[in-house]
Backbone as a ProteinNet text record, in pm:
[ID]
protein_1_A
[PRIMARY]
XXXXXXXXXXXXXXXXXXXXXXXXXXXXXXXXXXXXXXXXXXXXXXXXXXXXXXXXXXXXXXXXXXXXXXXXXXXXXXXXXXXXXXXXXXXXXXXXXXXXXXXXXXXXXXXXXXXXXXXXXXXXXXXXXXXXXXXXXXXXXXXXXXXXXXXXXXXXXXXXXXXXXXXXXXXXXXXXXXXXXXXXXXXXXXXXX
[TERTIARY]
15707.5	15668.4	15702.4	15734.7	15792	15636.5	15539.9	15477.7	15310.8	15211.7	15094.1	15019.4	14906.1	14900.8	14743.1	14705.7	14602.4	14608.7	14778.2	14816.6	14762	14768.9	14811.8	14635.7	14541.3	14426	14367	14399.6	14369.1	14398.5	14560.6	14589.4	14507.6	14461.2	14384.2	14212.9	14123.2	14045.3	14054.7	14097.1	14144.5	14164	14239.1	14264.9	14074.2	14030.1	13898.1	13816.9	13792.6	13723.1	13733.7	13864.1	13912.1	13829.6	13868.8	13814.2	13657.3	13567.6	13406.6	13369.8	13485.7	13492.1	13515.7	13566	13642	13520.3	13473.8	13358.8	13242.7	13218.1	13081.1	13108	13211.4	13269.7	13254.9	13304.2	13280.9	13143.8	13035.7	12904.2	12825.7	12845.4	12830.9	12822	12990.4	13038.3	12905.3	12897.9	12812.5	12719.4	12622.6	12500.8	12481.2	12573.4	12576.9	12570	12682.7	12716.3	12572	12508.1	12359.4	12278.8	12271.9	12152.2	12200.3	12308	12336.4	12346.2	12344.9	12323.3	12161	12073.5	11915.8	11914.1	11962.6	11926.2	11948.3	12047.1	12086	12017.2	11945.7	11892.4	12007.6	12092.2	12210.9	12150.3	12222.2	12206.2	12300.3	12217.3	12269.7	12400.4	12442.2	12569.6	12703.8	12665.8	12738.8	12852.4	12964.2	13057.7	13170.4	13219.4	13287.7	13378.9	13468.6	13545.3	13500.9	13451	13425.9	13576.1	13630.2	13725.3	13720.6	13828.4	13838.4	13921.3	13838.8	13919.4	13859.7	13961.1	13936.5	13874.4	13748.1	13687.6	13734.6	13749.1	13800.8	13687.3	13707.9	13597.8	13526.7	13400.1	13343.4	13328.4	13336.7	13410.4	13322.1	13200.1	13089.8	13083.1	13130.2	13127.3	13148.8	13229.2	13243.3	13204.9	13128.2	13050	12966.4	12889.3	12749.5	12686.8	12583.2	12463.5	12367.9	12362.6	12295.3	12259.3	12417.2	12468.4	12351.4	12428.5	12385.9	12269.8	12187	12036.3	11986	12014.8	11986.9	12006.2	12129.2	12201.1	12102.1	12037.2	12022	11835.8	11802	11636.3	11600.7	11755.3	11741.8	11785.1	11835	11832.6	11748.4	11661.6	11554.4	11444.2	11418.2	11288.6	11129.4	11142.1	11004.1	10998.5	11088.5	11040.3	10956.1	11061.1	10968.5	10825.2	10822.3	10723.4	10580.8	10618.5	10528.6	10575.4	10602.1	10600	10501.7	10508.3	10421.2	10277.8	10233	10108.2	10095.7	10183	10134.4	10046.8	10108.6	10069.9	9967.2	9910.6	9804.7	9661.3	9732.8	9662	9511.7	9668.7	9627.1	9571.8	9594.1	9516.5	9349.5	9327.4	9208.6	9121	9199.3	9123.8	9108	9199.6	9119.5	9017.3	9009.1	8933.3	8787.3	8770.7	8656.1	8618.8	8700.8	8646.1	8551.2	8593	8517.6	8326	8302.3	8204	8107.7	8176.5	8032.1	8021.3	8111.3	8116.8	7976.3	7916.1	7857.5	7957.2	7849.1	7899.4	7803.3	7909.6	7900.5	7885.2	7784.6	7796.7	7770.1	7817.9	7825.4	7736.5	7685.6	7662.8	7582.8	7586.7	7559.1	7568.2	7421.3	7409.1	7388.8	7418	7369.3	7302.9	7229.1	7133.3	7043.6	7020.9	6910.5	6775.8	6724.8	6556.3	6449	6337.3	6270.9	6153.2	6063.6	5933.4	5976.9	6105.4	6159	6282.3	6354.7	6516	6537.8	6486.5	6511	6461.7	6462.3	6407.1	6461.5	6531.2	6651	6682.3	6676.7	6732	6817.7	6918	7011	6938.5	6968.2	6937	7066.1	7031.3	7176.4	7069.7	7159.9	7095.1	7181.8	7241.6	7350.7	7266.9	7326.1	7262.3	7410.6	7304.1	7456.6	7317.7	7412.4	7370.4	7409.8	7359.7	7436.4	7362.2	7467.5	7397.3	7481	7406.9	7464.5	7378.3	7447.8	7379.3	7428.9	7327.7	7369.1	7320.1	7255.6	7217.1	7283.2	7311.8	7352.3	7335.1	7297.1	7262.1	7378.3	7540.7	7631.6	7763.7	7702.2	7809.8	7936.9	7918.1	8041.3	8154	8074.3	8138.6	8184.5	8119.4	8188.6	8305.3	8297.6	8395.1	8514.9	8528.2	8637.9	8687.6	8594	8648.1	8730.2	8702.5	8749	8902.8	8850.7	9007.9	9119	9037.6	9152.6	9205	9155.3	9211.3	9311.5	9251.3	9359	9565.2	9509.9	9605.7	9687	9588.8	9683.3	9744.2	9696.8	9745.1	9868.4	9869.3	10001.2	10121.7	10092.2	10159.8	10209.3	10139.5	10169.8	10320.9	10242.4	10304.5	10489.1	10469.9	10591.9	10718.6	10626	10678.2	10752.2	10648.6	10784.9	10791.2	10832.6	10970.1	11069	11033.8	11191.6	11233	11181.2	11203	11262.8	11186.2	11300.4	11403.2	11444.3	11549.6	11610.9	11603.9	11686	11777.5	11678.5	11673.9	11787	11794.1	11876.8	11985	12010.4	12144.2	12209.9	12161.2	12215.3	12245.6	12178.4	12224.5	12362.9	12305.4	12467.9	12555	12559	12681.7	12715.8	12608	12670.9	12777.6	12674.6	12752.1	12882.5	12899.9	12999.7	13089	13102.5	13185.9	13221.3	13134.2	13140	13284.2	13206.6	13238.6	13437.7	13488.7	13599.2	13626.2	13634.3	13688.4	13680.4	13549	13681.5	13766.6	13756.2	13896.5	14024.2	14024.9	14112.5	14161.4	14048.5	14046.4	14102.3	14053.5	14134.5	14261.2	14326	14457.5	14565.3	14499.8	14565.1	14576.7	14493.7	14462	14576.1	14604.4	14647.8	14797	14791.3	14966.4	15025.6	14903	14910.2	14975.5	14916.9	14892.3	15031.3
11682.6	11663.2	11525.2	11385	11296.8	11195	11243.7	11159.1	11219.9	11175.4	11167.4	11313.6	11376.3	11484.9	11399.2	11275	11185.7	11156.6	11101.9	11115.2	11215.5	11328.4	11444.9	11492.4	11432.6	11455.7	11311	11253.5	11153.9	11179.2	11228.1	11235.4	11352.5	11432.4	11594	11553.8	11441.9	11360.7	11312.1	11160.8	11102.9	11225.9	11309	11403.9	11479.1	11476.8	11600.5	11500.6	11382.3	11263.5	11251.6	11223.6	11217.3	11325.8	11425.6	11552.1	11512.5	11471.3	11462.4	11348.7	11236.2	11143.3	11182.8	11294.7	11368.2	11419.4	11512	11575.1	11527.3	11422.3	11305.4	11263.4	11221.7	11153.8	11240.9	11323	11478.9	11467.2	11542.3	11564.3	11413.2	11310	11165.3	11169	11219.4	11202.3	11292.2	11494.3	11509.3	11541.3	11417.3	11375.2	11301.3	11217.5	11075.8	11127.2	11239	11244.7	11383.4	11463.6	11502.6	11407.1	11300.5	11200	11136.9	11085.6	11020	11132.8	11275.7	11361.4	11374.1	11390.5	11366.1	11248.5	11107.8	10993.5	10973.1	11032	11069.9	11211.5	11318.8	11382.9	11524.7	11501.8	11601.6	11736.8	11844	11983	11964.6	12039.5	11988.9	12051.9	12137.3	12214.6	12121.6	11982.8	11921.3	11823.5	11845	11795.4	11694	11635.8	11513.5	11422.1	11365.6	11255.2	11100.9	11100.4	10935.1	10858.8	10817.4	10708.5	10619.5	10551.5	10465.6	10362.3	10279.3	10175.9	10033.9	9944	9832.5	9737.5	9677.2	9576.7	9455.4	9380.3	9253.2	9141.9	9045.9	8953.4	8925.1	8879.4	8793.3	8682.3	8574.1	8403.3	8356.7	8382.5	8306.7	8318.5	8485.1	8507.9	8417.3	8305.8	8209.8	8085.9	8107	7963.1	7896.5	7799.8	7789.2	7861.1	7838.9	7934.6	7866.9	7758.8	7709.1	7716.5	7676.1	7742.8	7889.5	7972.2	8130.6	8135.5	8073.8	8094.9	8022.1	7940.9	7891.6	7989.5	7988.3	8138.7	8295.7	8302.5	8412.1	8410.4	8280	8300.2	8230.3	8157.5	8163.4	8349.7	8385.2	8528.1	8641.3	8647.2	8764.1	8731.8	8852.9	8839.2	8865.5	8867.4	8886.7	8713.3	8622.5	8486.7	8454.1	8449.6	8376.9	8425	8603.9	8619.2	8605.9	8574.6	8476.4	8335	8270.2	8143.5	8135.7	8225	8255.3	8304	8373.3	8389.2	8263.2	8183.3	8078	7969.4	7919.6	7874.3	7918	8045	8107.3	8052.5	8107.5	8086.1	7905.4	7866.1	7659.7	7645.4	7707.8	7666	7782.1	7852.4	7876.8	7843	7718.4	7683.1	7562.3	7512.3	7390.9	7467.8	7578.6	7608.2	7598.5	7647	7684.2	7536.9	7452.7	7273.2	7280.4	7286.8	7283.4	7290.6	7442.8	7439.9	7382.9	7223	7125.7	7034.4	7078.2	6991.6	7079.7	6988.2	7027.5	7091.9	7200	7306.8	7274.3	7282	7250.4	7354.3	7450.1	7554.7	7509.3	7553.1	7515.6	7663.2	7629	7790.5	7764.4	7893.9	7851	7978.5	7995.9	8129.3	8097.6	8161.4	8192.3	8318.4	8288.8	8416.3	8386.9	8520.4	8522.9	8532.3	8493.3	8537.7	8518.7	8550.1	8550.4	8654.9	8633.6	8708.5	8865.3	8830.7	8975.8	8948.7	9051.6	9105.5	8989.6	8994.7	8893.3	8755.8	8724.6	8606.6	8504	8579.8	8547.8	8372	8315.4	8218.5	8191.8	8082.8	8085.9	7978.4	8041.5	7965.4	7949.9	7808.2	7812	7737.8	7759.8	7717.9	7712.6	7575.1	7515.5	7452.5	7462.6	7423.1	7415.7	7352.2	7302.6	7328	7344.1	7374.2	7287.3	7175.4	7147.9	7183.6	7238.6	7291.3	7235.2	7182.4	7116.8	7157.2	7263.6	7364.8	7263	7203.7	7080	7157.3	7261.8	7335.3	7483.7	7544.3	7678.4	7799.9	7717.2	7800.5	7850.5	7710.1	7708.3	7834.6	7855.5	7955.9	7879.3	7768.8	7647.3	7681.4	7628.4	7576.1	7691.5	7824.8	7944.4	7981.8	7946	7971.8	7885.9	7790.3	7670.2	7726	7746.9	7790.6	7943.5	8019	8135.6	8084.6	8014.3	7962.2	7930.3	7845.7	7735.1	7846.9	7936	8067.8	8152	8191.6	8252.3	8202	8015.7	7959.6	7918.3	7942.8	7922	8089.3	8164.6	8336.8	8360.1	8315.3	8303.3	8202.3	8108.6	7989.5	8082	8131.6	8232.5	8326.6	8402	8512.4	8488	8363.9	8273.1	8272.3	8177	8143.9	8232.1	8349.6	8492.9	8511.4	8557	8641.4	8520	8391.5	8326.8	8340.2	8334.2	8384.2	8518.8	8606.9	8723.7	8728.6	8650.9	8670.3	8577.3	8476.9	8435	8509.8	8558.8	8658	8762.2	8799.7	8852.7	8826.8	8739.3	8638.8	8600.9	8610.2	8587	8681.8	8791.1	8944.9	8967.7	8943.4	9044.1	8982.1	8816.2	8719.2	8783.1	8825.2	8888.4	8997.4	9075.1	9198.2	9162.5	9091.5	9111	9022.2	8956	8907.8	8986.8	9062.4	9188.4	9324.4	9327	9420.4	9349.9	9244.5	9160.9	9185	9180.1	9175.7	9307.6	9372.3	9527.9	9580.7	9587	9593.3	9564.8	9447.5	9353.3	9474.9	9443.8	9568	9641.3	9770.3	9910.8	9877	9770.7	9735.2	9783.7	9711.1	9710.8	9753.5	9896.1	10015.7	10123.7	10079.6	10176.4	10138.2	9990.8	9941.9	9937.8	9956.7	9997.1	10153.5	10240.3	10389.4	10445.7
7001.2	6864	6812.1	6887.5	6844.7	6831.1	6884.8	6921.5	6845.2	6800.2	6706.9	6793.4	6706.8	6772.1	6836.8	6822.9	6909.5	7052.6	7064.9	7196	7283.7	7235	7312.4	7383.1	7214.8	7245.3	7354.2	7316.9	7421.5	7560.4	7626.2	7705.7	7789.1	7724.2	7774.3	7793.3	7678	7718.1	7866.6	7913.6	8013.7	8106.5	8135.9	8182.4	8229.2	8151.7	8155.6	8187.1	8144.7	8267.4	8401.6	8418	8536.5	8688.9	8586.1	8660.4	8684.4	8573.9	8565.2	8701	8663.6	8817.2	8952.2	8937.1	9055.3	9148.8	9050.4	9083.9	9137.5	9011.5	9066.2	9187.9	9237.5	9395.8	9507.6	9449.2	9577.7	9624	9455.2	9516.5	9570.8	9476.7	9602.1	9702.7	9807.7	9912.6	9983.9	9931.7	9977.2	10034.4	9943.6	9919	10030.9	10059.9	10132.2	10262.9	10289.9	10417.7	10454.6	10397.6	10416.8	10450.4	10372.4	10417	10538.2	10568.6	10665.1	10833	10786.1	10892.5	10917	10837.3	10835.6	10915.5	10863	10908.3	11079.2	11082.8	11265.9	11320.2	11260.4	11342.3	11339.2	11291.1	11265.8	11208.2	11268.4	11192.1	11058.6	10969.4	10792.9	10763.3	10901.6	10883.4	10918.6	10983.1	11041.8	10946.5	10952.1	10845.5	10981.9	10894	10938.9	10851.5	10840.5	10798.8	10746.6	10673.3	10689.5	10680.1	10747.4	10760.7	10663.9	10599.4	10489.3	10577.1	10663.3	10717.3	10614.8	10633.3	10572.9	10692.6	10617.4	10708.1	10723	10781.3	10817.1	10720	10677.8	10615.2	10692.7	10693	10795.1	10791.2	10845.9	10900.2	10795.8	10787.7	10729	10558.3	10498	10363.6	10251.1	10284.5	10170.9	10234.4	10314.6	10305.2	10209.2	10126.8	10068.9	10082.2	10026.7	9971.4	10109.5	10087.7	10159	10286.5	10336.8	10470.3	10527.4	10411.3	10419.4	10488.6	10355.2	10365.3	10526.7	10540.7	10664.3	10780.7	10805.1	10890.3	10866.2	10765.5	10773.5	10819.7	10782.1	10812.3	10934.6	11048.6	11144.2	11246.6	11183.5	11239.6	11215.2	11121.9	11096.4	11198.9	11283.1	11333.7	11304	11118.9	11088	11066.6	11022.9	11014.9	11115.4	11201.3	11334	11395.6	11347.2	11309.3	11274.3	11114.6	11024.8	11083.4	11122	11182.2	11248.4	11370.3	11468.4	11441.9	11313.4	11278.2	11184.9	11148.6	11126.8	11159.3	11259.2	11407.6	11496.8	11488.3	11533.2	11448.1	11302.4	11200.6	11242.1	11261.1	11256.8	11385.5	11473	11630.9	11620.6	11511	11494	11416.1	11329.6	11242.1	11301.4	11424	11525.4	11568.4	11627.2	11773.8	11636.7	11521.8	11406.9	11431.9	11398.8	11362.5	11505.3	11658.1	11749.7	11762.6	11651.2	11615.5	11605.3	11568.4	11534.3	11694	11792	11922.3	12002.3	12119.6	12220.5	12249.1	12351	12427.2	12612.7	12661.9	12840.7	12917.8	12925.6	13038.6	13183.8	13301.9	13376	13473.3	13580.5	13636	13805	13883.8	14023.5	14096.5	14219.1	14262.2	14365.8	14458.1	14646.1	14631.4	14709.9	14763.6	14866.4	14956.6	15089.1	15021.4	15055.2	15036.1	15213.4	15172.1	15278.6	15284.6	15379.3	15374.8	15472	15550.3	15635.3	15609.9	15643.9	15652	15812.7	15870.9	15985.1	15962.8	15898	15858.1	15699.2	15650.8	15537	15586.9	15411.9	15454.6	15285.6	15321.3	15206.3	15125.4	15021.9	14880.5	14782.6	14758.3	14628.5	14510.4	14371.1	14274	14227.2	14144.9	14079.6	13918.9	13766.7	13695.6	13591.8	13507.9	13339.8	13224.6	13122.7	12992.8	12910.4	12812.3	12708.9	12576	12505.1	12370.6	12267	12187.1	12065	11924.8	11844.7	11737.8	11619.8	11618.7	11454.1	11321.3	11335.9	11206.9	11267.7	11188.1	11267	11067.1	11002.1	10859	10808.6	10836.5	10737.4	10856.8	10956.3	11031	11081	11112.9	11165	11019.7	10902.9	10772.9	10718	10734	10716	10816.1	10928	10975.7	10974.9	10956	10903.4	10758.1	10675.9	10571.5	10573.9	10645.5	10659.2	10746.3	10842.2	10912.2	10815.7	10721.6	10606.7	10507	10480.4	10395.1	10478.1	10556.6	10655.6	10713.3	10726.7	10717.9	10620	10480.8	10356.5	10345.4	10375.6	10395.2	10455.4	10582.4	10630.6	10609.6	10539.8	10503.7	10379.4	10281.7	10158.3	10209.5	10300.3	10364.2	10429.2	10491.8	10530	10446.6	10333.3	10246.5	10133.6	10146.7	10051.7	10105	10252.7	10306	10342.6	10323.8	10301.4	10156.9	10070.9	9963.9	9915.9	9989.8	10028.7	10058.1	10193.2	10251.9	10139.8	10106.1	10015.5	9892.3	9851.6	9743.1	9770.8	9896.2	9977.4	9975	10070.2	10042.3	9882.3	9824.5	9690.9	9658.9	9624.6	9629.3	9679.6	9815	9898.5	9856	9797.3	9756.6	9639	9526.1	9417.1	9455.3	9529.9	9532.3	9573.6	9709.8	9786.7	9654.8	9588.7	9479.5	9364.9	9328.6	9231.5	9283.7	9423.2	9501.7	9502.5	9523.6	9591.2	9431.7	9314.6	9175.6	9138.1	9187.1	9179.8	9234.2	9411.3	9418.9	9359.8	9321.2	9238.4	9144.8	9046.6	8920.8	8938.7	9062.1	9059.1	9143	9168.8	9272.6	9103.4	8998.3	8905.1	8820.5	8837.9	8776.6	8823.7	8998.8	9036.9	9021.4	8990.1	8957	8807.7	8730.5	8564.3	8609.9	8688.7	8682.6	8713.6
[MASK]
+++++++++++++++++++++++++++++++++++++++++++++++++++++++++++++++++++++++++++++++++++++++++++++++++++++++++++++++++++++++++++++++++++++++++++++++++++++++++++++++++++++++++++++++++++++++++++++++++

């Protein structure tokens, strides 16, 4: 009785939170540990421990941004990817330019002929083609143009998923900094407590 009758309601509050946190964490836990038995193929009856080990930092976490980003869009294999349909992209929009070049066929046959089966004699016939289509009713120029879209397509395409991954990297930096100041927080929650 020395003390406000607010205390008491406060303290039984805090108290009946606590519990609402308690709970939320449980069904979290699980939630988590169902999906993560789905995600492996697990029967839904299957229960287990998740371990609360502490991770070690990794060497790289406080490097630049810059750094990061570099490090990280030399390691994704959809870049190189889109690099690679990049590059496809540009060696077909050479092979399209070709279009307006002569074309060189080359060609050559053996064969028997003769007035009897005993009497066969060999024949060869060797010949070339050159064809040079200077009007073709705009199919060259359609196809260059279709090339030059295509290569601005993948150049597009490139260009946001480094943007992604960037996007990325900044992210996980938030988080993982967000993530490093709460610990902090609840260290001193639990040394207030």
């Amino acid at each position: 009785g020395t003390r406000p009758e607010i205390d008491l309601a406060l303290a039984r509050l805090n108290v009946a939170n606590s519990r609402v946190q308690l709970i939320t964490a449980q069904n979290a836990d699980r939630i988590a540990k169902a999906q993560l038995n789905q995600a492996m193929g697990l029967p839904q009856g299957t229960d287990y421990q998740v371990a609360s080990e502490e991770l070690a930092p990794v060497d790289v976490e406080d490097r630049p941004l810059p750094f990061l980003f570099d490090q990280a869009l030399s390691a994704r294999p959809e870049i190189a990817s889109f690099e690679f349909a990049r590059q496809a992209s540009g060696k077909a929009l050479d092979s399209a330019k070709w279009g307006w070049s002569p074309t060189v066929a080359f060609s050559g046959s053996y064969f028997k002929a003769g007035p009897e089966l005993s009497a066969l004699a060999d024949s060869w016939a060797f010949g070339f083609t050159l064809t040079w289509q200077l009007i073709q009713g705009g199919l060259t120029v359609g196809r260059v143009r279709e090339a030059e879209q295509n290569l601005v397509g993948s150049t597009a395409a490139l260009t946001g998923e480094q943007l992604q991954v960037r996007f990325d990297v900044e992210q996980a930096e938030a988080t993982l900094l967000g993530n490093k100041e709460t610990v902090v927080a609840a260290q001193d929650a639990v040394d207030n407590a």
